[in-house]
C-alpha positions as CSV (number, residue, x, y, z in Angstrom):
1,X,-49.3,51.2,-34.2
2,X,-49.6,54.5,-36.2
3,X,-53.0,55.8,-38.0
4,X,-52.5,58.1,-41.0
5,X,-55.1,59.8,-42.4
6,X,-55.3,61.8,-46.0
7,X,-57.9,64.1,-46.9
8,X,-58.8,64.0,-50.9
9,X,-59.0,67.3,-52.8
10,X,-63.0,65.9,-53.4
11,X,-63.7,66.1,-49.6
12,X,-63.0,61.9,-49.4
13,X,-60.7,61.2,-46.2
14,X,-58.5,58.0,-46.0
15,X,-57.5,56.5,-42.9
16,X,-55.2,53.8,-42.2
17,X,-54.0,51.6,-40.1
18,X,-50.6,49.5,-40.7
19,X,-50.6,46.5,-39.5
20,X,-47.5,45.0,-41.6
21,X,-46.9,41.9,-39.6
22,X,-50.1,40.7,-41.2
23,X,-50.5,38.7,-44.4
24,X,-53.7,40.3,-44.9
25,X,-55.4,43.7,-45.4
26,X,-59.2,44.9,-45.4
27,X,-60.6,47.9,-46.5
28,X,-63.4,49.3,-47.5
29,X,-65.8,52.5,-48.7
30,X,-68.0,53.8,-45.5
31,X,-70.4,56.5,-46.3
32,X,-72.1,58.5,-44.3
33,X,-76.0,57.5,-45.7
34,X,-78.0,55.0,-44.9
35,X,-81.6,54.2,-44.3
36,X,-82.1,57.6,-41.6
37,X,-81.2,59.9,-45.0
38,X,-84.0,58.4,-46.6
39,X,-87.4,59.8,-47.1
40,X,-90.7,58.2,-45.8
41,X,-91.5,57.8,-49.7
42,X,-87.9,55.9,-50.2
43,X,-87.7,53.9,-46.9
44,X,-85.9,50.2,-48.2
45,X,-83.5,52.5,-50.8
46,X,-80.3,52.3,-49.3
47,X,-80.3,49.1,-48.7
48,X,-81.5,48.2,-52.4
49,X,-78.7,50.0,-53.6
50,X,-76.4,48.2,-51.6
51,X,-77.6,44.9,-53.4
52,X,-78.0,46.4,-56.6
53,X,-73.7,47.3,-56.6
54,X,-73.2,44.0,-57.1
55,X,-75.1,43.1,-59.9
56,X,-72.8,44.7,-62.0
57,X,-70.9,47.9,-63.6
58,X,-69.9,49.1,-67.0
59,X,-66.7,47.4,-66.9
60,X,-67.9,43.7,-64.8
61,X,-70.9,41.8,-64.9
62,X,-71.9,40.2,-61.6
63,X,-70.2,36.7,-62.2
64,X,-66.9,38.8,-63.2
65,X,-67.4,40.3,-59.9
66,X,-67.6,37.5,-57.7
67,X,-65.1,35.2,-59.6
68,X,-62.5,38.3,-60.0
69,X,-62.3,38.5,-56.0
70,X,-62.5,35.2,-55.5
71,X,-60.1,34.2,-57.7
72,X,-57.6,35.8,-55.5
73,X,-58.8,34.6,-52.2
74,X,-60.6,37.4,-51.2
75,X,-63.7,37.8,-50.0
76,X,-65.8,41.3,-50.5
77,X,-69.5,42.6,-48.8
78,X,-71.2,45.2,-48.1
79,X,-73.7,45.9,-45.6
80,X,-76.8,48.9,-44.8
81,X,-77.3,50.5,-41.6
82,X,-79.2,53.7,-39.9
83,X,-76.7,56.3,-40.5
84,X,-73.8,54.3,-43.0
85,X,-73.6,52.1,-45.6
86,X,-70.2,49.8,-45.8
87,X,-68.6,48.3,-49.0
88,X,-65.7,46.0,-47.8
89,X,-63.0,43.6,-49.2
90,X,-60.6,41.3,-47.4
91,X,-57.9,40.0,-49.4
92,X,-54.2,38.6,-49.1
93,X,-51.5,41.4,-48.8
94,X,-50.5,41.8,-52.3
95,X,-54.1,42.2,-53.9
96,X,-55.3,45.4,-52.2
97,X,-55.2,47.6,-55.2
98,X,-57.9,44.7,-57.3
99,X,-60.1,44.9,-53.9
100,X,-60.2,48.8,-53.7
101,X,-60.4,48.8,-58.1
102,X,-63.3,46.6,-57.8
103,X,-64.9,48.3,-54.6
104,X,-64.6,51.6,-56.5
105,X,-66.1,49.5,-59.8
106,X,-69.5,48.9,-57.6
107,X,-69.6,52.5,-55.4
108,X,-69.6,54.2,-58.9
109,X,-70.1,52.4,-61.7
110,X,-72.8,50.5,-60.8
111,X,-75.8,50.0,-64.1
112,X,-78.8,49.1,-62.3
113,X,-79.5,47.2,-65.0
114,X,-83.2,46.6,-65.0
115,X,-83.4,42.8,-65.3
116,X,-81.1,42.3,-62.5
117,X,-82.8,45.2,-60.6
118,X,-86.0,43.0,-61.0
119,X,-84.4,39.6,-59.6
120,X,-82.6,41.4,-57.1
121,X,-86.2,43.0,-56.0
122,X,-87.1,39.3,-55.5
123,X,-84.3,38.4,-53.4
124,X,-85.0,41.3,-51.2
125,X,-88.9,40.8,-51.1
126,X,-88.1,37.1,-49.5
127,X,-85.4,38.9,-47.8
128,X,-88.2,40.8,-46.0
129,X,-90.7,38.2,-45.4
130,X,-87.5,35.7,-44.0
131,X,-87.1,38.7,-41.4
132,X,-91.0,38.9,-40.8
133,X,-90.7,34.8,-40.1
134,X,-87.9,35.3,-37.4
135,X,-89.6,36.9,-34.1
136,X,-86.1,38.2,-32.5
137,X,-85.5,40.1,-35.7
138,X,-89.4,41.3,-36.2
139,X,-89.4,42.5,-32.7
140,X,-86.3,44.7,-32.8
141,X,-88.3,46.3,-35.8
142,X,-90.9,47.0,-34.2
143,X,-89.0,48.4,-31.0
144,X,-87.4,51.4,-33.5
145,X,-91.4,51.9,-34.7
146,X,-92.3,52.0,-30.6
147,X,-89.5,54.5,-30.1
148,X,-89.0,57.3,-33.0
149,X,-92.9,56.4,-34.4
150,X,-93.0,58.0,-38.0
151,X,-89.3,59.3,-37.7
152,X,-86.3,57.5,-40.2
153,X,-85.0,55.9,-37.4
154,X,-88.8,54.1,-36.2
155,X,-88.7,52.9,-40.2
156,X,-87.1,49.1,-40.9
157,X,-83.3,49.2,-42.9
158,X,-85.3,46.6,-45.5
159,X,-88.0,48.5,-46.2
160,X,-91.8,47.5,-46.5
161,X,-92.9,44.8,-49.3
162,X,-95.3,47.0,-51.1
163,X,-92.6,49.8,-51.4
164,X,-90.1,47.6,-52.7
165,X,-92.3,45.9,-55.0
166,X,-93.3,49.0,-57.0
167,X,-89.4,51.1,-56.7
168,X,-87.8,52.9,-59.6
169,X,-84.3,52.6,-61.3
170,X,-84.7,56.6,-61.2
171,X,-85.4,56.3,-57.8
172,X,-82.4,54.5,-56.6
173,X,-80.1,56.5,-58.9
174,X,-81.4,60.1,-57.4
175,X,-81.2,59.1,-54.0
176,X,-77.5,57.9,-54.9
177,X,-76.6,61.0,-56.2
178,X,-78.3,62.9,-53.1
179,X,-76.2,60.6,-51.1
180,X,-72.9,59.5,-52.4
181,X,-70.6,62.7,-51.8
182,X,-66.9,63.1,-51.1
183,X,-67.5,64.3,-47.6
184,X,-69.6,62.1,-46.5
185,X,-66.7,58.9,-47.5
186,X,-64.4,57.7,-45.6
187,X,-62.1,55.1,-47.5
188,X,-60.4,52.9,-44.8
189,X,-57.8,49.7,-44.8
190,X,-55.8,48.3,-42.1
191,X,-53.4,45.6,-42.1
192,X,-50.6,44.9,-44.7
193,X,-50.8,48.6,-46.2
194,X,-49.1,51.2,-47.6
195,X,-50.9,54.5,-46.5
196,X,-49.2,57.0,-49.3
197,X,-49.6,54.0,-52.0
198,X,-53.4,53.5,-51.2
199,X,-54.4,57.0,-51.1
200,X,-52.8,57.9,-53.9
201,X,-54.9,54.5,-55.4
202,X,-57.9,56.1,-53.9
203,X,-57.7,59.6,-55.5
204,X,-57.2,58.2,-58.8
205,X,-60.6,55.6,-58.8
206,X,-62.7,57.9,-56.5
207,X,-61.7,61.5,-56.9
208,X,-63.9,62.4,-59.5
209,X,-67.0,61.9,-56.8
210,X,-68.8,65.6,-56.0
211,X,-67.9,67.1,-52.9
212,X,-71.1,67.5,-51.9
213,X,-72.4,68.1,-48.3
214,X,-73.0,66.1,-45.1
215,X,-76.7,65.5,-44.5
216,X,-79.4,67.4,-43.2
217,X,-80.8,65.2,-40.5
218,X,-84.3,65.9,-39.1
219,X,-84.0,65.2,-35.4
220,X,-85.8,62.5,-33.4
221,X,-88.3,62.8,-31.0
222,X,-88.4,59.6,-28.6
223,X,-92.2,58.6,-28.9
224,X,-92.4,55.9,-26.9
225,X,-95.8,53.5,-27.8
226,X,-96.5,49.9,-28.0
227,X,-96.0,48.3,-30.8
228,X,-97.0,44.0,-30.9
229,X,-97.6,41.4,-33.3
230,X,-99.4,38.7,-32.1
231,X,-98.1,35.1,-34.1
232,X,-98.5,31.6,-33.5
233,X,-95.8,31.2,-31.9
234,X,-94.4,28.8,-28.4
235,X,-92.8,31.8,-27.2
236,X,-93.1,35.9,-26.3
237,X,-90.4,37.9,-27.9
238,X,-90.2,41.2,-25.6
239,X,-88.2,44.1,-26.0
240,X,-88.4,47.4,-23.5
241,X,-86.7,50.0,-24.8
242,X,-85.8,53.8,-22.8
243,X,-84.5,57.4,-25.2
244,X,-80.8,57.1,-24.0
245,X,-77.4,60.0,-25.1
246,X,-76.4,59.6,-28.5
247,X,-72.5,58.9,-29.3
248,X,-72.0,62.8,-29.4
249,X,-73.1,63.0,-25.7
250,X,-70.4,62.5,-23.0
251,X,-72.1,60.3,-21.4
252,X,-72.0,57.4,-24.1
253,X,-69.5,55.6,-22.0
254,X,-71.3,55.4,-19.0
255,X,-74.2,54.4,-21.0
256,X,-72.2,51.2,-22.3
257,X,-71.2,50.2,-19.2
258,X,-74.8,50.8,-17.5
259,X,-75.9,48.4,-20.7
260,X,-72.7,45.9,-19.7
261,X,-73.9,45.7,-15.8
262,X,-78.0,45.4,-16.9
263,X,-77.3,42.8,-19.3
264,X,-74.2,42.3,-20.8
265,X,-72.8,38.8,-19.9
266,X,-73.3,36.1,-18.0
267,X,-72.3,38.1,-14.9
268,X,-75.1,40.9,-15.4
269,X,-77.6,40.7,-13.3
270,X,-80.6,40.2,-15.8
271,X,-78.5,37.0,-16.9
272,X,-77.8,36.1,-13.4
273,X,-81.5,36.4,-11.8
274,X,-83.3,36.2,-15.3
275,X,-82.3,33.0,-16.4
276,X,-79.5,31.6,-13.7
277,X,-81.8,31.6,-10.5
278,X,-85.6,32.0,-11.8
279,X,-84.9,29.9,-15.0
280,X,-87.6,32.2,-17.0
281,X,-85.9,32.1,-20.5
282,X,-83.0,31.2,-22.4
283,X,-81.7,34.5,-24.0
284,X,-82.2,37.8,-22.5
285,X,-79.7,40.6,-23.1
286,X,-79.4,44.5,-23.0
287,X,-78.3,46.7,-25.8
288,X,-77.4,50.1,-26.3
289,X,-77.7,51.6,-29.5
290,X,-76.6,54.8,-30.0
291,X,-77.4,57.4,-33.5
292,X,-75.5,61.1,-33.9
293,X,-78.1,62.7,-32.0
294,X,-80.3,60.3,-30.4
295,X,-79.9,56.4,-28.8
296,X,-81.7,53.9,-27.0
297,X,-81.2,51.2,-23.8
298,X,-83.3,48.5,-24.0
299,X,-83.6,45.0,-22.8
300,X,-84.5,41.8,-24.7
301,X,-85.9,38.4,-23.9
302,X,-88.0,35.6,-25.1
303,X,-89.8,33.0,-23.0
304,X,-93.2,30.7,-22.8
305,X,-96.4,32.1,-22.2
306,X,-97.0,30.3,-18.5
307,X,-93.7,33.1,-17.6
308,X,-94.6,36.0,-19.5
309,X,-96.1,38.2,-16.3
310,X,-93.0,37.2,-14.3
311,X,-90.3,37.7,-17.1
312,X,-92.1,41.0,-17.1
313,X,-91.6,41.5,-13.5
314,X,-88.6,40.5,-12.5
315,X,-87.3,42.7,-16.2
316,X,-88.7,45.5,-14.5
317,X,-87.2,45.0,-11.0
318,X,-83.7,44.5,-11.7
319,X,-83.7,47.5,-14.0
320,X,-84.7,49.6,-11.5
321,X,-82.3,48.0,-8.5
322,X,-79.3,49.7,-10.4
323,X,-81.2,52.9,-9.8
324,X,-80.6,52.6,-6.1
325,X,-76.9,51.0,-6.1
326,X,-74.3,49.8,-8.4
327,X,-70.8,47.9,-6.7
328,X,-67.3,48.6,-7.3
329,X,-66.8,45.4,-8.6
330,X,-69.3,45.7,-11.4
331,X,-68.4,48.6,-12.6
332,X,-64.7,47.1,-13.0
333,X,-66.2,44.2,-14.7
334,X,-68.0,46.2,-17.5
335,X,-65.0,48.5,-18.0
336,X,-62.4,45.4,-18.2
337,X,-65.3,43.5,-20.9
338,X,-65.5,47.6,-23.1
339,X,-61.4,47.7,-22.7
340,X,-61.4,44.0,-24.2
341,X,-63.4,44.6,-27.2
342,X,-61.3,48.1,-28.1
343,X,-57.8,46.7,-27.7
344,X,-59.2,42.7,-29.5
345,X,-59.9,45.6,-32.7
346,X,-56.4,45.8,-32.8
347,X,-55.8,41.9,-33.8
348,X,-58.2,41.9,-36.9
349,X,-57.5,44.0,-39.8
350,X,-61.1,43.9,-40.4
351,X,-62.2,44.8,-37.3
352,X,-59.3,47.7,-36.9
353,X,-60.8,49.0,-40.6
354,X,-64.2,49.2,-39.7
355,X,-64.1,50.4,-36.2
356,X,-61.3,53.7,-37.3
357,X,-63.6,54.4,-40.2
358,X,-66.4,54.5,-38.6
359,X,-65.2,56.2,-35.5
360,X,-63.7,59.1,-38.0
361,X,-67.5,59.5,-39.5
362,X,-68.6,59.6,-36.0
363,X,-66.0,62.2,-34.5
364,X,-64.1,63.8,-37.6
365,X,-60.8,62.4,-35.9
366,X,-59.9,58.8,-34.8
367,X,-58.6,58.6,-30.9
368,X,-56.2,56.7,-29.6
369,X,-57.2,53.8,-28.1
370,X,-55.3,55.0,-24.7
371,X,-58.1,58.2,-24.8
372,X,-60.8,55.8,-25.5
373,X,-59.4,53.5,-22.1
374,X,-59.3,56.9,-20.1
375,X,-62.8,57.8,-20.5
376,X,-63.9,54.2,-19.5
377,X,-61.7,54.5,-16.7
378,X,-62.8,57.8,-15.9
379,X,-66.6,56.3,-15.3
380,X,-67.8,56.2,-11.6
381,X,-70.6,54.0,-10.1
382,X,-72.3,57.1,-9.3
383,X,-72.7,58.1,-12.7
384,X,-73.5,55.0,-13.7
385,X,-76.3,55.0,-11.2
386,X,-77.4,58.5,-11.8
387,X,-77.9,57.8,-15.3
388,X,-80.3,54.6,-15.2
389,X,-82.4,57.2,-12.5
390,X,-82.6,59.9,-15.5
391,X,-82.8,57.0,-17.7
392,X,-85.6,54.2,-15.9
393,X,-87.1,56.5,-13.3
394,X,-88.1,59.5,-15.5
395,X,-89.1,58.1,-18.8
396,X,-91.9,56.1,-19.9
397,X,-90.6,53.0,-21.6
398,X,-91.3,51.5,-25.4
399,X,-92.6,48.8,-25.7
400,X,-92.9,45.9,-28.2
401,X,-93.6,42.1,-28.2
402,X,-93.8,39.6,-30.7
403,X,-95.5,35.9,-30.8
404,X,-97.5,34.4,-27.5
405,X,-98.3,37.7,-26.5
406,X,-101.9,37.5,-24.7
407,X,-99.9,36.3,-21.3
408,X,-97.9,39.0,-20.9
409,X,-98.3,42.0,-18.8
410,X,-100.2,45.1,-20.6
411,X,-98.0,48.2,-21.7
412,X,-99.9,50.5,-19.1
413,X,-98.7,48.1,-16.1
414,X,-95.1,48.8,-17.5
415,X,-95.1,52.2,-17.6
416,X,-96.4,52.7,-14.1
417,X,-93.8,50.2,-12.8
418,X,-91.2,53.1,-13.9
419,X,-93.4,55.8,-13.1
C-alpha cells in the first residue's frame, strides 16, 4: 500500500494509489472551486459548468462522449460541491489512459455550445424545482441560509431559478478561467495503475492549464436565524444546526465522534430514545459538516405534526445530556464505526481515489491511514464532552423547518433551551 504523488511543472499535483490486485482503476480531476468561490451575482455557476463539460468539446460531441466510455465499460461523472468540483471515471484496468483523455477533453475543451447550454439550462431549472419538491433536501438548504446568512456557504450548490434562467456563456467561461488553475487540481487514480505512466499522461493532456493561484476565500461568520418554509405536507422536516471547528482545526476528530455518539447509528442515542423508545419519527440523524475554515453539527428529523413539540423536546434534551457525560463504551463505538469507514476506503478504488485527492486539497499532504487511526484513538470522553459544552451550551442554534410546520416549537423556545 504505497501513495506516490507528482507535482506538474503547471502547479497540478498527482496522487496515486496502486492497488494492482484490482481489475479496475478510477480516477479523476478534483479542483479546488466550487460553489463557495462564487460570487452572490454567479451563485448556481459551478455547478452549471459541471453539466455544461458534458455536452461536448472540440474534439467529441455529447453522444461521442457517453458512447466512447461506455463502449468500454466504464462509467464517468462528475459532481459540484462547497469548496470542490469532481470529474471522475471508472473503467476496466487497461482503459485508464481513454478515461483520463476524455476527462481532460471535458475539464478543458469544453464549447459551451449555446443550444446545448439552453437545454441543459432546462434540465437544471427542473433540477432545482425537483429539489424544492423534496422537503429533506429543501430543508438542508435552508439550514446553510440559517447558518452563514448572505455568505457563499448560506447560498444553495444549484443556484436560484431566476439566476439560472437568465446566465451567460461569458459568464460561465470567466468564472472557469478565474477558477480552473494548476494549483488548485489535484489529478488522482487508484487501483490498477501505473503512477510514473499516468503522470506522465497527465502532464501531456493537462499541462498547458495556468498556474494560477489558490482562492481568496472571504471568511464565514456563523449567523444563526430561522429559516422555514411552510408546505402542505404530512410531516415537519427539522434541522438544528450549531457553528462547529473546520477540518483545519484539531479538534475535527472529536467533532466526528461527538456527531457519531449524538446520532450516528442505530446505537446513538437520538436513534435510541428518538425513534426506538418514544417512537417520534422514522429518520433522524446527526451530521457534521466541516469547510477549510468553518463547519457545522446539526441534527435532523422528520415527524407528524401531533409530535412536533416533543420531537423538539426530547432533540433538545439528549443534545445537551452529552454535555454532562459521555461513557467509555461510546466513545469506543464511534471510534471503531470512523476507523471502519477509513480502512473500508482501502477496498474501493473509487473510494481510495476520492478520499486521497480530496484529503491532499484539504492538507497539502495525504496521511497515512495509521496517523489518521492515532488521532481517533487519541480522542478522550472528556474532550468529547467539553466540546458539545463549547458547542450546545454557549451558542444559539440555527434553525430551519420545512412542511407541517405550525405544531412545532417556536425558534425563540429553542434557543433558550441552550441558553
Amino acid at each position: 500500500m504505497s501513495v506516490e504523488i507528482t507535482r506538474l511543472r503547471n502547479g497540478i499535483t498527482v496522487v496515486t494509489h496502486a492497488m494492482p490486485h484490482l481489475e479496475t482503476a478510477a480516477l479523476g480531476i478534483w479542483v479546488k472551486a466550487g460553489a463557495r468561490d462564487e460570487r452572490a451575482e454567479e451563485n448556481g455557476i459551478a455547478h452549471f459548468l459541471e453539466h455544461m463539460a458534458f455536452k461536448g468539446t472540440r474534439r467529441r460531441s455529447a453522444q461521442a462522449i457517453a458512447e466512447e466510455i461506455e463502449s468500454a465499460g466504464g462509467e464517468i461523472n462528475a459532481a459540484t460541491g462547497m469548496e470542490t468540483t469532481t470529474y471522475y471515471a471508472r473503467v476496466l484496468k487497461h482503459d485508464w489512459k481513454l478515461a483520463l483523455d476524455i476527462l481532460a477533453d471535458i475539464f478543458t475543451e469544453s464549447v459551451l455550445d449555446q443550444d446545448e447550454l439552453e437545454r441543459e439550462r432546462d434540465v437544471i431549472l427542473q433540477e432545482i424545482a425537483a429539489a424544492h419538491d423534496q422537503p429533506d433536501d429543501l430543508v438542508f438548504d435552508l439550514a446553510q441560509a440559517s447558518c452563514f446568512g448572505q455568505h457563499a456557504l448560506g447560498r444553495s450548490i444549484l443556484g436560484t431559478s431566476s439566476r439560472i434562467g437568465s446566465v451567460k456563456r461569458e459568464e460561465i467561461l470567466a468564472w472557469r478561467d478565474r477558477n480552473y488553475w494548476g494549483s488548485r487540481i489535484v489529478v488522482s487514480a487508484a487501483g490498477h495503475v501505473d503512477h510514473a505512466a499516468f503522470a506522465a499522461e497527465a502532464e501531456r493532456l493537462l499541462g498547458a492549464i495556468p498556474v494560477g493561484e489558490q482562492p481568496r476565500r472571504e471568511r464565514p461568520v456563523f449567523s444563526p436565524a430561522a429559516c422555514t418554509e411552510a408546505k402542505p405536507l404530512d410531516q415537519a422536516h427539522v434541522v438544528l444546526s450549531f457553528q462547529a471547528p473546520g477540518y483545519r482545526d484539531p479538534d475535527i476528530y472529536v467533532l466526528q465522534i461527538l456527531s457519531n455518539i449524538l446520532g450516528g447509528g442505530m446505537s446513538s442515542r437520538l436513534f435510541q430514545e428518538v425513534r426506538e423508545k418514544r417512537g417520534l419519527c422514522y429518520s433522524v440523524f446527526s451530521f457534521a459538516s466541516a469547510y477549510e475554515d468553518a463547519g457545522q453539527i446539526g441534527v435532523y428529523a422528520a415527524t407528524s405534526p401531533e409530535h412536533g413539540v416533543e420531537l423538539m423536546d426530547t432533540t433538545s434534551r439528549v443534545m445537551l445530556s452529552i454535555t454532562d457525560a459521555v461513557t467509555e463504551a461510546e466513545v469506543a463505538r464511534a471510534k471503531a464505526q470512523l476507523k471502519a469507514s477509513l480502512v473500508m476506503n482501502l477496498e474501493s478504488a473509487a473510494a481510495r481515489a476520492d478520499q486521497i485527492a480530496r484529503q491532499y486539497l484539504a492538507y497539502g499532504e495525504v496521511p497515512a491511514i495509521g496517523t489518521l487511526i492515532g488521532k481517533i484513538d487519541a480522542v478522550s470522553k472528556d474532550q468529547v464532552r467539553d466540546l458539545a459544552r463549547q458547542l450546545f451550551k454557549s451558542q444559539t442554534p440555527a434553525y430551519s423547518a420545512v412542511g407541517h410546520i405550525d405544531e412545532l416549537s417556536d425558534y425563540t423556545t429553542l434557543v433558550k433551551r441552550f441558553a
